[in-house]
LUMKEKE-268912 format. One record per residue (C-alpha): x, y, z; residue number from 1. Coordinates in nm, 3 decimals, decimal comma, padded with zeros to 5 digits. Example, Ala and Ser with C-alpha at 12.3 -4.5 7.8 and 13.67 -1.06 7.14 Angstrom:
2
east|north|up|resi
01,230|-00,450|00,780|1
01,367|-00,106|00,714|2
***
This chain:
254
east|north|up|resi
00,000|00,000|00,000|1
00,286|00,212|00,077|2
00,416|00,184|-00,245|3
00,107|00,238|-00,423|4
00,051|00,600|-00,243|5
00,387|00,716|-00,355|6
00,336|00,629|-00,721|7
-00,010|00,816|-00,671|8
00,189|01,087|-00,521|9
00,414|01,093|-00,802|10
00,157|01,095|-01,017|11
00,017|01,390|-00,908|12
00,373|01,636|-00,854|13
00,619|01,480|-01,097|14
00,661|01,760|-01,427|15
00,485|01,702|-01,721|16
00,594|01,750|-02,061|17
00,532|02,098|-02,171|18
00,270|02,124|-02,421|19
00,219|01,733|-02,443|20
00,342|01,539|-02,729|21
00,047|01,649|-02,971|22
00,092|01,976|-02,874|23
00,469|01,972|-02,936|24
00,424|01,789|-03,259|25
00,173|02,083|-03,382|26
00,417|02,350|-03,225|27
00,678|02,181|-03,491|28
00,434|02,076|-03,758|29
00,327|02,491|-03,757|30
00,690|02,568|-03,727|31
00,803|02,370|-04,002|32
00,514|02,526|-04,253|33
00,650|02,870|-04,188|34
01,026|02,752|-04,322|35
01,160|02,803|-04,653|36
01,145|02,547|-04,848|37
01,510|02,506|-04,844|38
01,469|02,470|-04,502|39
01,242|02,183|-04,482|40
01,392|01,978|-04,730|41
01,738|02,040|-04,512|42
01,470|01,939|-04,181|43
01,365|01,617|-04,359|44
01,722|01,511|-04,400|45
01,847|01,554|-04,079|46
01,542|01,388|-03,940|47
01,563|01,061|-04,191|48
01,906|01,087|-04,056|49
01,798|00,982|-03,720|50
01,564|00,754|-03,851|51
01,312|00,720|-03,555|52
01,033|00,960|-03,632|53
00,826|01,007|-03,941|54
00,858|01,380|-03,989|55
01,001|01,665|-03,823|56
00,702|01,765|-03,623|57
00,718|01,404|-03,463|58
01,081|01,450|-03,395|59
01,020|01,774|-03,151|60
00,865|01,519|-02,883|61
01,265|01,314|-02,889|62
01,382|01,527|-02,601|63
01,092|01,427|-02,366|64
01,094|01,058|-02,496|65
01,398|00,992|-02,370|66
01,343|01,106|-02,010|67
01,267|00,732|-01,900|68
01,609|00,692|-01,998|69
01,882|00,799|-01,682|70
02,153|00,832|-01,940|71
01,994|01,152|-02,012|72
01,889|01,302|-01,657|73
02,132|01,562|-01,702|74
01,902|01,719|-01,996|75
01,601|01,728|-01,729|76
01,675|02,119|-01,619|77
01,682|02,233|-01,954|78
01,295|02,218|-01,989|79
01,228|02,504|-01,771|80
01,349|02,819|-01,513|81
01,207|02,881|-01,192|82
01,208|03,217|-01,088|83
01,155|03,372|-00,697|84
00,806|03,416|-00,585|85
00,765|03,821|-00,642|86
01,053|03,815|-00,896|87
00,960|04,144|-01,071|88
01,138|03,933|-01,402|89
01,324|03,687|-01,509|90
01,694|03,748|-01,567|91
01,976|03,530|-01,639|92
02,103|03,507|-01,286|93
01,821|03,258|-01,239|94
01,918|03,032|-01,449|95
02,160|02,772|-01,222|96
02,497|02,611|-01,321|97
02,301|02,290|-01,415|98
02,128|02,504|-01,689|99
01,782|02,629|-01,775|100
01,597|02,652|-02,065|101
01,719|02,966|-02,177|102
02,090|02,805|-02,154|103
01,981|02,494|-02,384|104
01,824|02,720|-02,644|105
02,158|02,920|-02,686|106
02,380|02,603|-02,619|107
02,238|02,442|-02,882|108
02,134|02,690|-03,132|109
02,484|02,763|-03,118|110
02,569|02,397|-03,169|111
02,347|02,338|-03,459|112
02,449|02,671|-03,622|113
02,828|02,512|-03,633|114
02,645|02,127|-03,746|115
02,327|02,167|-03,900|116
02,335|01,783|-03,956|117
02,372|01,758|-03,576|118
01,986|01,577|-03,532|119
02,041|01,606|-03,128|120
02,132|01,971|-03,137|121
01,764|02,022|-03,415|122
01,549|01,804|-03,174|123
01,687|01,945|-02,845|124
01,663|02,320|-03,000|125
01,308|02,294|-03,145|126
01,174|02,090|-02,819|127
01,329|02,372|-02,567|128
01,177|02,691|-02,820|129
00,823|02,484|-02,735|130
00,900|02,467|-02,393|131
01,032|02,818|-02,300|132
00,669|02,973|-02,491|133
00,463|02,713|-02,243|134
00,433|02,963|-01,934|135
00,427|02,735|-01,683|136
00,772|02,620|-01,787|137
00,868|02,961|-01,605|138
00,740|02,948|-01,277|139
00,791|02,878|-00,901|140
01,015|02,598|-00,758|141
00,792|02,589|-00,463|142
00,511|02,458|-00,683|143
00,708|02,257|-00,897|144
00,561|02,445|-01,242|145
00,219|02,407|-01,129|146
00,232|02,061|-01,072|147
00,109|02,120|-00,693|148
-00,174|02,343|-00,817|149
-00,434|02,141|-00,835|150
-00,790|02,187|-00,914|151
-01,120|02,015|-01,085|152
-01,084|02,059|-01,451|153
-01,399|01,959|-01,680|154
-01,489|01,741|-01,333|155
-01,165|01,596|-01,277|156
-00,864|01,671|-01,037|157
-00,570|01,812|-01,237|158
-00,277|02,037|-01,202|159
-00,230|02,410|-01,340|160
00,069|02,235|-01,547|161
-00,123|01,932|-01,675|162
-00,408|02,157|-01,789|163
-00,147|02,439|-02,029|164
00,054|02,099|-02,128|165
-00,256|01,899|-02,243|166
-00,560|01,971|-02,108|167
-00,690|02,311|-02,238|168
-00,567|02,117|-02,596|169
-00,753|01,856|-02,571|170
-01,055|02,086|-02,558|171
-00,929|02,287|-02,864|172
-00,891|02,024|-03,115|173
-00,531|02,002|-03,049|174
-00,535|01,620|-03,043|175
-00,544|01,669|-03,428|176
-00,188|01,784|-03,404|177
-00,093|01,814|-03,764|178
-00,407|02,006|-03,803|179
-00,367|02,235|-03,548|180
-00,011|02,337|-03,664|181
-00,175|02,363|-03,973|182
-00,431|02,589|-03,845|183
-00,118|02,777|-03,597|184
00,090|02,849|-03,904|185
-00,258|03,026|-04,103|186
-00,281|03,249|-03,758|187
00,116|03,373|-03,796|188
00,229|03,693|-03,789|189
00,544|03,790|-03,869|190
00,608|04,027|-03,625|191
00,579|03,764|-03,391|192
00,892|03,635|-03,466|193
01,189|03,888|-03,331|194
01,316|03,919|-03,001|195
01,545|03,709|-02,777|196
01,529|03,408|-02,555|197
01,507|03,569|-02,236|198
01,278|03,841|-02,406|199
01,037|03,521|-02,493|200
01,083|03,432|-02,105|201
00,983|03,693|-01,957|202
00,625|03,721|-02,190|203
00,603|03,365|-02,010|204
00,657|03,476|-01,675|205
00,414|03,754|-01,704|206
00,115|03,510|-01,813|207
00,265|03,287|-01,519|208
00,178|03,518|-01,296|209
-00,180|03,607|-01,449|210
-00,252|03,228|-01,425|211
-00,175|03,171|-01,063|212
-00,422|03,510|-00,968|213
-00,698|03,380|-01,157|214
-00,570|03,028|-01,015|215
-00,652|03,154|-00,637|216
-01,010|03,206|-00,694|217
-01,117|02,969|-00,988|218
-01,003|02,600|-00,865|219
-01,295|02,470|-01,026|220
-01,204|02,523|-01,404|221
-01,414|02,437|-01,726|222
-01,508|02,554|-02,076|223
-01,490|02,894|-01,961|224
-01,142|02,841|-01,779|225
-01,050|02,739|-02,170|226
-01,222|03,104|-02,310|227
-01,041|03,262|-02,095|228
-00,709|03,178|-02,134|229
-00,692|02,894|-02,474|230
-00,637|03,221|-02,689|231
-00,381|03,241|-02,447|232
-00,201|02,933|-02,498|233
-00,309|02,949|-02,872|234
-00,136|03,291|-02,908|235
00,182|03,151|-02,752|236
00,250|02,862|-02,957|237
00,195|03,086|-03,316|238
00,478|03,321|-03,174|239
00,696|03,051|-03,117|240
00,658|02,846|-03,420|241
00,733|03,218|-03,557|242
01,012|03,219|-03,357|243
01,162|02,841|-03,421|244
01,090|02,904|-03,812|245
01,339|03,182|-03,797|246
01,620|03,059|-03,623|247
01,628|02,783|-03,858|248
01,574|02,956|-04,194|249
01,898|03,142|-04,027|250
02,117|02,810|-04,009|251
01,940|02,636|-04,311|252
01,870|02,885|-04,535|253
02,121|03,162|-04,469|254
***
């Protein structure tokens, strides 16, 4: 029985995978229709390289497939930052000397900009750019991402991270995944697609913050929890499929 209560418990804190895999897949699959195409035909190399994964939208969901696997525990930090509660923004200083997802973006933008046939650098790069625009993937330590906020969502008991990674998707026809990108990449805006890592960050942070007020006095959360904030979420993922497009027309299609 004792054993049984901690896997519940686990259950219930452990971090999810920003986004989910369908929503990673669309974040790529949008990404990947607002490339050159140059660009993709460089992306479909590098991922029949590899040789696991169908396309390069599938690919982006390599860096949380492999985190049954303790050879790579050491990627683990790079999903997210956790700032201070009251932080008045994130900054660089918060990102510790086991790195942060802001370090992993750089680190490996950086590597694939020197490789572009380096298919670990692509799938960890694209997978973090997802991650970082997922707000609760800058949060609170204390609260583990929002994976000890929990609440009744549609009738059931989730956690404020569950419901931005899947949940709200599920209810937006994000389980179509290629689809949705499909749909993300119609919605883009070019203007959408400038700025820096830690500039991206902090836009997270500040929708962090607006989730945890409404959070404290709407624990029971529905269809109009989605309203509220799946244009949100929505609006996130187009800027950073923006945002991924770019940075690899730069290394692909220079």
């Amino acid at each position: 029985m004792r054993h049984l209560l901690w896997l519940l418990a686990a259950l219930v804190v452990s971090p999810t995978w920003a986004f989910g895999f369908n929503g990673h897949k669309a974040f790529c699959q949008a990404a990947y229709e607002l490339t050159s195409p140059k660009t993709q035909q460089a992306l479909d190399k590098v991922v029949a390289s590899q040789g696991k994964y169908g396309s390069f939208a599938e690919s982006c969901t390599w860096a949380d497939d492999i985190k049954g696997d303790h050879h790579w525990d050491w990627s683990k930090p790079l999903h997210y930052v956790n700032i201070p509660r009251g932080a008045s923004k994130l900054t660089d200083a918060n990102c510790p000397a086991t790195g942060c997802v802001l370090s992993g973006i750089r680190h490996y933008q950086a590597l694939l900009t020197q490789n572009p046939n380096d298919w670990q650098a692509l799938f960890f790069l694209s997978h973090f750019i997802g991650d970082l625009h997922q707000p609760l993937h800058v949060s609170y330590a204390d609260d583990l991402g929002g994976n000890r906020a929990l609440g009744q969502f549609f009738g059931e008991e989730k956690n404020l991270h569950g419901i931005w990674d899947y949940g709200m998707l599920g209810h937006m026809g994000g389980d179509d995944w290629k689809g949705f990108g499909h749909k993300l990449a119609g919605l883009a805006n070019a203007k959408d697609a400038g700025g820096t890592p830690l500039a991206w960050g902090n836009q997270s942070m500040a929708i962090t913050q607006q989730v945890y007020r409404y959070y404290q006095g709407h624990k029971t959360m529905g269809q109009e929890y989605v309203d509220h904030f799946g244009p949100v979420l929505e609006q996130r993922m187009e800027a950073g499929a923006e945002r991924l497009a770019k940075v690899l027309d730069s290394i692909y299609d220079k």
